[in-house]
N, C-alpha and C positions, 0 to 999 in steps of 0.2 A: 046460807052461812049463819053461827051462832050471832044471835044479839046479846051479847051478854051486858048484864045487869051490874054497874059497877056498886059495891058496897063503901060507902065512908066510913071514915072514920070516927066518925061521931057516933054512926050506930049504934046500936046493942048486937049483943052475938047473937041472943033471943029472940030478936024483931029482925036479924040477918039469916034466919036459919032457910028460910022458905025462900028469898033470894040466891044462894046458895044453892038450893037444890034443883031452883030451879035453871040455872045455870048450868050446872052438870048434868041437869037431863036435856040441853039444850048441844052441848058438848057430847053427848050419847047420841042422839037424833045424826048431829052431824056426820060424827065415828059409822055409824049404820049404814050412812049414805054413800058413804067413799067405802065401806068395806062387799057394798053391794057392785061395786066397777070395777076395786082393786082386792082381789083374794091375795094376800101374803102367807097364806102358808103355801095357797099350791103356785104361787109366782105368776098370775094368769090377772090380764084386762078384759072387762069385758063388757058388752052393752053402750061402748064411747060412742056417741052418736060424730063426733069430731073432737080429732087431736091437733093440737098445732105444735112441731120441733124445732129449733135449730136444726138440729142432726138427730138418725135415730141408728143404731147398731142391732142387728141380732144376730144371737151369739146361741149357739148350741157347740159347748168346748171350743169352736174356732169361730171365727168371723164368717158368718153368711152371708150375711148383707150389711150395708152401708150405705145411710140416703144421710147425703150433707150438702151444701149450695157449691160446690164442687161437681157432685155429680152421682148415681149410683152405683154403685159396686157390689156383683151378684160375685159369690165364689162357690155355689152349686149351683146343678143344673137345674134350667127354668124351663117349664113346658107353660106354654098359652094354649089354653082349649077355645080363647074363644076372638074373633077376628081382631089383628094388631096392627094401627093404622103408625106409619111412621112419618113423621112430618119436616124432623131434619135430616142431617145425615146418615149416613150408615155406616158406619167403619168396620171394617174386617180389619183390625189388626195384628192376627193370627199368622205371621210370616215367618219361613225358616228358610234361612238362605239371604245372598245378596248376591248382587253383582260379580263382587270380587270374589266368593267365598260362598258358592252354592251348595244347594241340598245336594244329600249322600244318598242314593240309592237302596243302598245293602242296609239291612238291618230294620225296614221298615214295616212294623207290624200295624192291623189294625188295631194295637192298644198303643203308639204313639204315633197313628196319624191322627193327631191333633190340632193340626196348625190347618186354617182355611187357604192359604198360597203357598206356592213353594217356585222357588226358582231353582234351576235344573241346568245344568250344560252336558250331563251324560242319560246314557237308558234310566230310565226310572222305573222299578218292580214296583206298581200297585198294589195292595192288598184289597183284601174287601173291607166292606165300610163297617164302622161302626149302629151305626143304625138307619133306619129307612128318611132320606130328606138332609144327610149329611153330603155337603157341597163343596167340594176342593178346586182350586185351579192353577194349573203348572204353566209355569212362563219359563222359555227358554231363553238363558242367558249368554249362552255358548253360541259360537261365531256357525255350531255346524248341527246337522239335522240330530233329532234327537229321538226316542221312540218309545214309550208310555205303553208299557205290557203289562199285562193283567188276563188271568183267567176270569176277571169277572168284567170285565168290558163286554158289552154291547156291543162293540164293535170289533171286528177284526183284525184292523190293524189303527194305530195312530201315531202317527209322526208327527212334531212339532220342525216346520221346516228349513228356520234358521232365527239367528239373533229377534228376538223378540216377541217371536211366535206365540199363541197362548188357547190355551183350551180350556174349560170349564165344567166339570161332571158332577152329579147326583148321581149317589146310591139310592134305590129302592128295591125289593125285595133281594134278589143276590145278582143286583148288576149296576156298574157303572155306568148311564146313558150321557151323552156329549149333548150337554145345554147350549152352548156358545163355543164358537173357535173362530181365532184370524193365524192365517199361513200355516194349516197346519194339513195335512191330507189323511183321509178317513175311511177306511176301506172295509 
């Protein structure tokens, strides 16, 4: 950072002039160094070897992301290439449906199955998935057997056998395989 050289008032402006400049080439030095991290015309950091925020937002038109002591908030989609340890929780809170007031069968394409759980009290038409590693699981909420069809199961048949029953699937190339089931029969 600049040291700058303060000028009195008692000086001369002739015995001040070399002070002065050297000032402002101290004020240059600095300008060079922050313009070598922060490019403002093309809006680009670069070279930080560490930042430290409160909060930081990236924004391309809409909100991307959002790191604040709350928590982060991705709102596209994140691929990890490379191993991702997780050390709290896990929440899927991707749910459509309740108890009272379950998922609707009809209408369910692979462009809004979107939700990781779904609770069910009637047949559920499965689509195919969206991409290979995407993992849904239907929990029946209904007092009576229910039955999870799909041309792209894996399996034959799949019934969900009564209140509470619950199955768990991964799509990978064009087939839903059954990860996990309690009360359900599998054929």
């Amino acid at each position: 950072m600049a040291n700058i050289t303060e000028i009195l008032g008692t000086d001369s402006l002739s015995s001040s002039r070399p002070v002065i400049n050297s000032n402002f080439q101290l004020l240059n030095d600095d300008i060079a160094d922050i313009q070598a991290l922060v490019d403002p015309v093309n809006s680009t950091i670069q070279n930080v070897n560490s930042a430290t925020f409160q909060s930081l937002t990236i924004l391309a038109n809409n909100t991307i992301a959002s790191f604040t002591s709350n928590g982060i908030t991705m709102e596209q989609d994140v691929e990890m290439t490379a191993k991702t340890t997780i050390a709290g929780q896990l929440v899927k809170s991707g749910i459509d449906g309740s108890d009272t007031n379950p998922s609707g069968a009809s209408g369910v394409t692979s462009a809004n199955l979107t939700e990781s759980t779904y609770l069910i009290d009637t047949d559920f038409t499965l689509p195919e998935g969206n991409s290979d590693g995407q993992e849904v699981t239907f929990i029946n909420v209904g007092s009576s057997s229910v039955e999870v069809v799909s041309t792209y199961l894996s399996v034959n048949s799949l019934f969900l056998d009564n209140k509470n029953s619950t199955v768990t699937l991964r799509y990978i190339g064009s087939n839903w395989y059954v990860i996990s089931s309690y009360a359900a029969t599998i054929s």
